[in-house]
PyMOL commands that place a pseudoatom at each C-alpha (Angstrom):
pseudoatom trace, name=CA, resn=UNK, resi=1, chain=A, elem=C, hetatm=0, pos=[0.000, 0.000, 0.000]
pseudoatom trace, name=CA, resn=UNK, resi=2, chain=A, elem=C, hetatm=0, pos=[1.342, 3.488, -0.992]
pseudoatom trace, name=CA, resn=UNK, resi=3, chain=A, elem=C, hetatm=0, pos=[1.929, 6.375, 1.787]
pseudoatom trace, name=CA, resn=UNK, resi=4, chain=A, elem=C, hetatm=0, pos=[-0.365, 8.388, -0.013]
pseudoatom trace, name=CA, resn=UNK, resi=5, chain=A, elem=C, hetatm=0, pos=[-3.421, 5.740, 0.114]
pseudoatom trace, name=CA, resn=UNK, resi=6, chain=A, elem=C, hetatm=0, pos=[-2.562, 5.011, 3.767]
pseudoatom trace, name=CA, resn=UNK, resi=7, chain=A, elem=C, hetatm=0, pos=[-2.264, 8.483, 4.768]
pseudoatom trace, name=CA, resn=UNK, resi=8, chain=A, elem=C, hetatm=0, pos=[-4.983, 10.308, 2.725]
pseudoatom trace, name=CA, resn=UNK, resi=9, chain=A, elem=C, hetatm=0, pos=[-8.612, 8.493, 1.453]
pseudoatom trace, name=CA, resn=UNK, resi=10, chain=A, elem=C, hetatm=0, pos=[-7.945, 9.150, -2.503]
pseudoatom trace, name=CA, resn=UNK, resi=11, chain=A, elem=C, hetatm=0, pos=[-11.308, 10.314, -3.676]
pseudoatom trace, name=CA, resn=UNK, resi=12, chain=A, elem=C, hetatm=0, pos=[-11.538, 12.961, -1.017]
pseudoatom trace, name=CA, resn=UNK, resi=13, chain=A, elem=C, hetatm=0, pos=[-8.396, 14.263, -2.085]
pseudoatom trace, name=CA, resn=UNK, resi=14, chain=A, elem=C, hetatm=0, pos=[-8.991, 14.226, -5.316]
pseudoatom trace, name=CA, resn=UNK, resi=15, chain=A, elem=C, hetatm=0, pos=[-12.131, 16.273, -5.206]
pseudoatom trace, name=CA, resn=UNK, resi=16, chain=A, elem=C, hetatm=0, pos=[-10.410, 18.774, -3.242]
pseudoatom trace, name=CA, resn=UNK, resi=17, chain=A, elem=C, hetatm=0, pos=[-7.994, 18.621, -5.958]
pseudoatom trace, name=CA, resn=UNK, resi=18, chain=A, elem=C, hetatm=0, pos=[-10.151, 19.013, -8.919]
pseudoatom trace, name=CA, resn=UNK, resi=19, chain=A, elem=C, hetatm=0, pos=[-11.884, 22.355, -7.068]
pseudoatom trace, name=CA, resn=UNK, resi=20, chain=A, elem=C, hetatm=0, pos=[-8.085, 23.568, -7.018]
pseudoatom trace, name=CA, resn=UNK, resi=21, chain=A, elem=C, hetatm=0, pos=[-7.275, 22.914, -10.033]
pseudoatom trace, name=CA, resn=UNK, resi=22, chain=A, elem=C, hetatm=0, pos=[-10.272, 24.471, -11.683]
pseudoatom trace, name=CA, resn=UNK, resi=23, chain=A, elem=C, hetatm=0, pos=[-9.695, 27.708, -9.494]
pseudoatom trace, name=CA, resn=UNK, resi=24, chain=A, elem=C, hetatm=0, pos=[-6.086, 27.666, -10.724]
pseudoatom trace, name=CA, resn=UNK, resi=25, chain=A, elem=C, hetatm=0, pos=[-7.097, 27.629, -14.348]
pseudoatom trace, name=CA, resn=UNK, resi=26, chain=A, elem=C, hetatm=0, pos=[-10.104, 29.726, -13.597]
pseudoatom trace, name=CA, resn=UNK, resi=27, chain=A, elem=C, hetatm=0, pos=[-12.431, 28.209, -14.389]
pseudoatom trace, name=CA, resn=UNK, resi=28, chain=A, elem=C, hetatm=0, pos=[-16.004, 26.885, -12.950]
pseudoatom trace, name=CA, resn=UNK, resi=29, chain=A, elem=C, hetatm=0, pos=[-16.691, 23.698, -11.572]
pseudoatom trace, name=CA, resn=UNK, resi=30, chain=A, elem=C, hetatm=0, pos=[-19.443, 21.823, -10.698]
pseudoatom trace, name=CA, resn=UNK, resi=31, chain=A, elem=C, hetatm=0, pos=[-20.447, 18.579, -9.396]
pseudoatom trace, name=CA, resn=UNK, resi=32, chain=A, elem=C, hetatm=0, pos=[-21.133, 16.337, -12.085]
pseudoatom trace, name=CA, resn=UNK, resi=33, chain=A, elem=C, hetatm=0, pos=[-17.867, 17.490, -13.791]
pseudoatom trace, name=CA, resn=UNK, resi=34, chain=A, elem=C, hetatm=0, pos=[-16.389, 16.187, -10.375]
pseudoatom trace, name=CA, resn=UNK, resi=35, chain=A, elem=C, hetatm=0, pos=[-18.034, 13.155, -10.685]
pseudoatom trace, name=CA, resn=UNK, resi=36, chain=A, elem=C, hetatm=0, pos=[-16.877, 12.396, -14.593]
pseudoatom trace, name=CA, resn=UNK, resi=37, chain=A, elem=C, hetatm=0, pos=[-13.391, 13.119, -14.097]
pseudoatom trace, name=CA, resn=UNK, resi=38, chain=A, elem=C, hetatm=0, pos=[-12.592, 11.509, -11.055]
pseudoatom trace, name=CA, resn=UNK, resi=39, chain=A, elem=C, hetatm=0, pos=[-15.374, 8.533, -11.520]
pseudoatom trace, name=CA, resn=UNK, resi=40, chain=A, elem=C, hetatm=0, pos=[-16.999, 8.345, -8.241]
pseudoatom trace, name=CA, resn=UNK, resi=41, chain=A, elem=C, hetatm=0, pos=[-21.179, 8.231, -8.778]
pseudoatom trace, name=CA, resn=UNK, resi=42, chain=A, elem=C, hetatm=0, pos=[-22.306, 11.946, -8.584]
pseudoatom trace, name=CA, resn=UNK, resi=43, chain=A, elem=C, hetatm=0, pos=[-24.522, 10.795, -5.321]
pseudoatom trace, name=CA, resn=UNK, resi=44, chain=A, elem=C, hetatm=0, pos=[-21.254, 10.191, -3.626]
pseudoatom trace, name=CA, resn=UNK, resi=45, chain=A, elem=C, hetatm=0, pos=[-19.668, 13.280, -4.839]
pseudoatom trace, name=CA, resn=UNK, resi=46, chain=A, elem=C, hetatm=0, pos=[-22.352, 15.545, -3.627]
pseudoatom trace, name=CA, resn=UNK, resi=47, chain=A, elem=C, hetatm=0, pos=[-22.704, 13.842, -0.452]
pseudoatom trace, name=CA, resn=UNK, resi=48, chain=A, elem=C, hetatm=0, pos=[-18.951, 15.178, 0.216]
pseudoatom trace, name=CA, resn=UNK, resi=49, chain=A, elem=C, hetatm=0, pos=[-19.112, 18.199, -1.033]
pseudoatom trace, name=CA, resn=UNK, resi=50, chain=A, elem=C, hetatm=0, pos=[-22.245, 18.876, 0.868]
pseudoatom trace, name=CA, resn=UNK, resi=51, chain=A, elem=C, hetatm=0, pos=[-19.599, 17.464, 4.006]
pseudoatom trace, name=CA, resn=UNK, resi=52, chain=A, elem=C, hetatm=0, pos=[-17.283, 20.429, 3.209]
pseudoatom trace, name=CA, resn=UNK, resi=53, chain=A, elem=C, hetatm=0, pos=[-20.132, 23.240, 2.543]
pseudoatom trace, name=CA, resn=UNK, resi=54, chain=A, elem=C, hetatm=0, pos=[-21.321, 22.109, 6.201]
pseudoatom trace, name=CA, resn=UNK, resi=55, chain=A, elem=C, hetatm=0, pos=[-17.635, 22.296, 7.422]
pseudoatom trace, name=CA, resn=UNK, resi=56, chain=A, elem=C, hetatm=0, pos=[-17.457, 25.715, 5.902]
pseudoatom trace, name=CA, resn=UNK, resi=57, chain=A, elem=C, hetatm=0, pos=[-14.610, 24.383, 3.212]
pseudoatom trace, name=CA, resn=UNK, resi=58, chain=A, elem=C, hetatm=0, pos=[-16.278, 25.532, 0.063]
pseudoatom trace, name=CA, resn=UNK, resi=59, chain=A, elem=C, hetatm=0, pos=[-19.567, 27.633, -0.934]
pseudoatom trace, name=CA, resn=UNK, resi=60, chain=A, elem=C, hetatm=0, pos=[-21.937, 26.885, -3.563]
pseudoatom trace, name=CA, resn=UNK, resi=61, chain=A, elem=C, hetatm=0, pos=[-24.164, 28.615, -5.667]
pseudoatom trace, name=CA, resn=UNK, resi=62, chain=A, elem=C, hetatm=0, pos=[-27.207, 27.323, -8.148]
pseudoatom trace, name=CA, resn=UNK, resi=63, chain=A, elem=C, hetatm=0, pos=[-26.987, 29.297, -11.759]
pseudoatom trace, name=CA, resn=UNK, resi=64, chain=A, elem=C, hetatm=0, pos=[-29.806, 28.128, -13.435]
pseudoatom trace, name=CA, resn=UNK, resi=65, chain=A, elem=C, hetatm=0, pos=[-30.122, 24.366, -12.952]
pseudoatom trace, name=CA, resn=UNK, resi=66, chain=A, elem=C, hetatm=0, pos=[-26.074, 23.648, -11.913]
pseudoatom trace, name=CA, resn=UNK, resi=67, chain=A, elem=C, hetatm=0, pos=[-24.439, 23.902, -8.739]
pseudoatom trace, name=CA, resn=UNK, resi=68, chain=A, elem=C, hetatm=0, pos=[-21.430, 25.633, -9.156]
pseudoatom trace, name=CA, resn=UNK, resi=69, chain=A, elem=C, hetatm=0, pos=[-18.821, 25.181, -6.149]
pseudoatom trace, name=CA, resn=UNK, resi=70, chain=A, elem=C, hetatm=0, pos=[-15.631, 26.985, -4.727]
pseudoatom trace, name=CA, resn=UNK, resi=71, chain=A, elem=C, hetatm=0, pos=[-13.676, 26.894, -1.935]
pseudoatom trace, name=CA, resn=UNK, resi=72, chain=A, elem=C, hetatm=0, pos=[-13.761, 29.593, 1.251]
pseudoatom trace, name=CA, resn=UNK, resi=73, chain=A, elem=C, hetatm=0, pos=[-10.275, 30.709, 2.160]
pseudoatom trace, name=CA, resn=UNK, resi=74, chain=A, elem=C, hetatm=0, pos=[-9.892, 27.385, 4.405]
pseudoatom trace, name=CA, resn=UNK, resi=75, chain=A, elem=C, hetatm=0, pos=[-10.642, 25.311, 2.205]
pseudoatom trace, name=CA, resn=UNK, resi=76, chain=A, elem=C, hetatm=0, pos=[-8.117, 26.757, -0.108]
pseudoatom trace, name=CA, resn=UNK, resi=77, chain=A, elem=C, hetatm=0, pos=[-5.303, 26.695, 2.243]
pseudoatom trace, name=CA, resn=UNK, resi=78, chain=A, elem=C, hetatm=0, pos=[-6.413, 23.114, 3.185]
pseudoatom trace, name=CA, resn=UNK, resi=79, chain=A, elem=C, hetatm=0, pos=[-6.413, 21.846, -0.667]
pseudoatom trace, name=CA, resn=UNK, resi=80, chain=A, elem=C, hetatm=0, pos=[-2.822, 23.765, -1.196]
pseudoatom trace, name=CA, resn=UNK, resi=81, chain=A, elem=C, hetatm=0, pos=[-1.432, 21.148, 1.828]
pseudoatom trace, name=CA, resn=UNK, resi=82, chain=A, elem=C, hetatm=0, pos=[-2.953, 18.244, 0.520]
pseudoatom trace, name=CA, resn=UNK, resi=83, chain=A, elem=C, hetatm=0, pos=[-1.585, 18.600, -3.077]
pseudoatom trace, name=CA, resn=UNK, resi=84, chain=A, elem=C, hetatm=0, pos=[1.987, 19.640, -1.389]
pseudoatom trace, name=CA, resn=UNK, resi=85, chain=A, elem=C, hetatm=0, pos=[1.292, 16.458, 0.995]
pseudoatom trace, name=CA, resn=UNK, resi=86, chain=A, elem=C, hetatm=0, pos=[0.626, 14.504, -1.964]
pseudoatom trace, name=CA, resn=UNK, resi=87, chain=A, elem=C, hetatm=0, pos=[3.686, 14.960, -3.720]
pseudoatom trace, name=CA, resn=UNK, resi=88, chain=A, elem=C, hetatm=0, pos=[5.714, 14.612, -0.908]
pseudoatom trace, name=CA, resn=UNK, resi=89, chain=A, elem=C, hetatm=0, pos=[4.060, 11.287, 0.104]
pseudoatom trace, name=CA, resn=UNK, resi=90, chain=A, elem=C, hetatm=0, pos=[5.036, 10.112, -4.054]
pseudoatom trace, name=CA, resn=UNK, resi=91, chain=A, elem=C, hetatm=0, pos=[9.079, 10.669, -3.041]
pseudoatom trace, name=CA, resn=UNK, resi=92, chain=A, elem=C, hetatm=0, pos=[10.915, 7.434, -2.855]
pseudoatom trace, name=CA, resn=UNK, resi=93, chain=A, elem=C, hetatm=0, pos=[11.712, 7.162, 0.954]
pseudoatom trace, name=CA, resn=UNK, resi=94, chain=A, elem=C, hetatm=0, pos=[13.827, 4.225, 0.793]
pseudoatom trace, name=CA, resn=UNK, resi=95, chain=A, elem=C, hetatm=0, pos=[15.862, 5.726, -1.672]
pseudoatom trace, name=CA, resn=UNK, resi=96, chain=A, elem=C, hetatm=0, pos=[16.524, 9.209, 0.066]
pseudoatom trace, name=CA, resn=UNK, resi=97, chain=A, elem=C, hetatm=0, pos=[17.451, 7.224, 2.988]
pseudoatom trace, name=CA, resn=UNK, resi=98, chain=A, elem=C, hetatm=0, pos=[20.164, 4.829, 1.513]
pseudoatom trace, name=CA, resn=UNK, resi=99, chain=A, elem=C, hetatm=0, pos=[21.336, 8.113, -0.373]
pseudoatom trace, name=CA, resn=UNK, resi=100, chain=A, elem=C, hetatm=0, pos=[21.476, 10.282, 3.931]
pseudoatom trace, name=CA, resn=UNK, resi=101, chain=A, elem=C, hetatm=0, pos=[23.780, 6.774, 4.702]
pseudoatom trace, name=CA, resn=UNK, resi=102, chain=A, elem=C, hetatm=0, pos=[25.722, 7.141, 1.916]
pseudoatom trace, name=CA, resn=UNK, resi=103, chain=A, elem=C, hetatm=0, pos=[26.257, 10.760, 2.001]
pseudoatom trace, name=CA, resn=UNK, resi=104, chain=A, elem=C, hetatm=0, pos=[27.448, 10.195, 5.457]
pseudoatom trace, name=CA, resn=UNK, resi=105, chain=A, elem=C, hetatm=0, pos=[29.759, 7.527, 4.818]
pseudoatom trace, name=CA, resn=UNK, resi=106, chain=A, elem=C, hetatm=0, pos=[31.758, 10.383, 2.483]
pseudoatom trace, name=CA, resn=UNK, resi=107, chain=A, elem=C, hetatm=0, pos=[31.636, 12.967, 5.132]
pseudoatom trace, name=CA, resn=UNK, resi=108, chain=A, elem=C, hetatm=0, pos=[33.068, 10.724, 7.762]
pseudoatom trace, name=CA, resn=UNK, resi=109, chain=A, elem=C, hetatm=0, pos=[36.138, 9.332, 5.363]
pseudoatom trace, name=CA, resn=UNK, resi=110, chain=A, elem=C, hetatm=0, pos=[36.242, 13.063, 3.772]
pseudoatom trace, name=CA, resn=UNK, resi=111, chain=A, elem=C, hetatm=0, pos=[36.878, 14.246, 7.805]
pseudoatom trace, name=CA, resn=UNK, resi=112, chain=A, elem=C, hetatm=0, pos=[39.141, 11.656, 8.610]
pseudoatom trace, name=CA, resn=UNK, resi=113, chain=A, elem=C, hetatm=0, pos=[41.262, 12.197, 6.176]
pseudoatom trace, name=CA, resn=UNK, resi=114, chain=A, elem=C, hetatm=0, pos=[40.519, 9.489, 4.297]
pseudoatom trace, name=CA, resn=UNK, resi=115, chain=A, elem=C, hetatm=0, pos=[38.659, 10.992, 1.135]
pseudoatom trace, name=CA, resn=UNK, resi=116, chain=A, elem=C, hetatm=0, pos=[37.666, 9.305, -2.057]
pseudoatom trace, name=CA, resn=UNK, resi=117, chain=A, elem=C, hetatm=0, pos=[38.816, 10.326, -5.156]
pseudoatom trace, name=CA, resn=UNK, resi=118, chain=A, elem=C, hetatm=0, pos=[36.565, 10.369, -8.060]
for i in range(1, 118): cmd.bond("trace and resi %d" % i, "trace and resi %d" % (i + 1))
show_as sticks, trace
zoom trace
């Protein structure tokens, strides 16, 4: 299982992330769009959205027979860390931390004198 599936329930996330990412581009988005792009059944997709309107994460508005839906400052800021969490939680860990070893390995020979030569 990946960090990011552990750590953060995917469709949530991506919701919050296509609101962003339509603000970003701004543009308009509304629910059913939501529902097409990430495919989750629009029943689900307005049952969370209707979960962040109540928690005061986004505001919606009806224009003619659409819902159209953006986020309140909060909800903003909240999206921003979750696609900054996201990419973080795609970096290989493993990898970074073999890399910290290594690195150390040369600093300790490079201090005692014994450095490597490339």
């Amino acid at each position: 299982m990946s960090l990011e599936k552990m750590f953060l329930h995917e469709k949530t996330v991506e919701i919050m992330l296509k609101i962003l990412e339509a603000e970003e581009n701004g543009k308009n988005i509304y629910p059913l769009v939501i529902s097409k792009e990430i495919g989750s059944p629009y029943s689900y997709i307005s049952k969370v959205l209707s979960e962040f309107e109540r928690n005061a994460l986004i505001e919606s508005e009806v224009r003619g027979r659409v819902r159209v839906v953006r986020f309140t400052e909060e909800g903003r800021r909240i999206a921003m860390m979750l696609r900054d969490l996201k990419k973080e939680l795609r970096k290989d860990f493993v990898a970074r931390k073999k890399l910290s070893i290594l690195k150390e390995i040369v600093d300790n020979a490079k201090n005692n004198g014994n450095a490597f030569r490339v």
